[in-house]
N, C-alpha and C positions, 0 to 999 in steps of 0.2 A: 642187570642190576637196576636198572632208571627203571624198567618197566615193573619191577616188584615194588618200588616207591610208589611208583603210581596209583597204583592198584593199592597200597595198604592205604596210600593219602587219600585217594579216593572213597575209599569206604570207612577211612575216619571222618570223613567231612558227611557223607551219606548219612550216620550216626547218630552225630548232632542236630541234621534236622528237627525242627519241631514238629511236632503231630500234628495234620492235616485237618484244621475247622470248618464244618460245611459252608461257612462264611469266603474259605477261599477258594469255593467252588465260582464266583464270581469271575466271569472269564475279562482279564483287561482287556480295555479297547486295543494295545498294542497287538495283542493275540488277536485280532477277528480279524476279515478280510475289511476291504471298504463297503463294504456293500453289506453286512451283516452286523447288523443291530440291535439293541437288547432293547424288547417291548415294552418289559416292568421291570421298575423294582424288584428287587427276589424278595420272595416269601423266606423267612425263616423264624421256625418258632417251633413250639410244643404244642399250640390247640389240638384237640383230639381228630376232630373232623376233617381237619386241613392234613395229619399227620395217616388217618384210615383213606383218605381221596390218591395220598401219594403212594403211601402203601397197594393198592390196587394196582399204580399204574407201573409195578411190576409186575404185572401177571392177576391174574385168576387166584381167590382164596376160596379155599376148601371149605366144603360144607359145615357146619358147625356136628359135632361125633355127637351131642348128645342129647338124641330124638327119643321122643317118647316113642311107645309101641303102637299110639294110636292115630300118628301119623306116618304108617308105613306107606299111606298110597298117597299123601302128598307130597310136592316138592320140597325138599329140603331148606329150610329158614335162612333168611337173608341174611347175611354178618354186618353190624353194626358197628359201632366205636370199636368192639374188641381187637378187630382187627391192626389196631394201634399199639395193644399190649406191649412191653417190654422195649417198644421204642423211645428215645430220650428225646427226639430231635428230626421237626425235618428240614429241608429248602426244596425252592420250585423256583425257576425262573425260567423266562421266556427269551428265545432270539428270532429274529426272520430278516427277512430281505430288505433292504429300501423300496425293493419294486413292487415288495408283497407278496414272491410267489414261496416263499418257503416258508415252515412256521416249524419251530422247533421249542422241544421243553427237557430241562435239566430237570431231574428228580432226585433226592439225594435223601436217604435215612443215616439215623443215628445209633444204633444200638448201645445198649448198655458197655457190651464187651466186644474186641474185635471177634473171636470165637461164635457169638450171637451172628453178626455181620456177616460170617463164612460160612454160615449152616443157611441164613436167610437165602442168602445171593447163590448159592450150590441147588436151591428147592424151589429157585426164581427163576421163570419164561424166562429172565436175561442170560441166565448163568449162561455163559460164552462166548455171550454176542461182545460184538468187537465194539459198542456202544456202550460197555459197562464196567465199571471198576471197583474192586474195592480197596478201601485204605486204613487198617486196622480197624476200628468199630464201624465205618461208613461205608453205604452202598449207593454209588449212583448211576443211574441210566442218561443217558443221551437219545428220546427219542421225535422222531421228525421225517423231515421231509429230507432227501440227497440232494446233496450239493457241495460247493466248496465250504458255506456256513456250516453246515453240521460237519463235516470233517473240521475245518477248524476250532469246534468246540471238544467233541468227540478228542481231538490230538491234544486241546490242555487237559480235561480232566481227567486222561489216562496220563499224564505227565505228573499228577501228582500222585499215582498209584508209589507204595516204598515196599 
C-alpha cells in the first residue's frame, strides 16, 4: 500500500513541474566537478545567425530540393538563415577544464511545439546519442571532449529531460 502512495505521490509532484527554459540548461556550479568551468556567459536569444550556427551543430542540413534544371552538374546551394526556420529560440554555452585540456559546448533549440522538437531531434546525427535530450519543445546536445566534465554536464541536462 506505502508503495502505491509513493508512486501516485511521485507522479503527482513530477506533474506540477514547470516546463523546462533553455535558460535552465545553465548547469550550477554545485553540478560540475572542481575542475570544470564555464568559459562564457551562455548565449541565449533568437538572432538568426547564432540560431542557423547552432542549428548546424546538430548534424548536416540537407541540400536545399529546389534546383533549377540548369544546375544539374553543379553542387547543390549552400543553406543560409533558412536553416533557422520554425525555431523560436536558441542557447550555446561553453565548459572546459581549469587545466585547459577539455572544451565542451551546450547547444540547445527551441521549437515552436514539442512535436516540431521530436521530428527535429529523430532526423538529427544526435538522435540517440547518450549526449542529447529532449524536453517537450527543446533539443540539446552535449558535445566535447570525454572526461568527468562532460559526463557531469551530459548527467544535468538529461536530468531535466520529463
Amino acid at each position: 500500500m506505502k508503495f502505491a502512495v509513493s508512486v501516485v505521490l511521485f507522479f503527482a509532484l513530477a506533474a506540477q513541474r514547470p516546463p523546462v527554459v533553455l535558460s535552465d540548461l545553465t548547469v550550477p556550479h554545485d553540478r560540475l566537478p572542481e575542475t570544470c568551468i564555464p568559459l562564457s556567459t551562455p548565449w541565449l536569444g533568437t538572432q538568426p545567425s547564432q540560431l542557423a550556427s547552432i542549428r548546424r551543430s546538430f548534424g548536416p542540413v540537407s541540400p536545399m530540393p529546389d534546383r533549377s534544371s540548369n544546375d544539374v552538374g553543379s553542387p547543390p546551394p549552400t543553406r543560409g538563415l533558412d536553416v533557422a526556420d520554425g525555431i523560436d529560440a536558441g542557447y550555446e554555452a561553453t565548459y572546459g577544464t581549469s587545466a585547459g585540456k577539455a572544451l565542451l559546448r551546450v547547444y540547445a533549440l527551441r521549437f515552436r511545439s514539442a512535436g516540431e522538437a521530436k521530428t527535429f531531434w529523430g532526423n538529427s546525427r544526435v538522435f540517440r546519442s547518450p549526449n542529447s535530450a529532449v524536453m517537450g519543445p527543446i533539443v540539446a546536445y552535449v558535445a566535447g571532449d570525454k572526461g568527468e566534465c562532460r559526463d557531469a554536464v551530459v548527467a544535468y541536462v538529461k536530468s531535466l529531460e520529463r
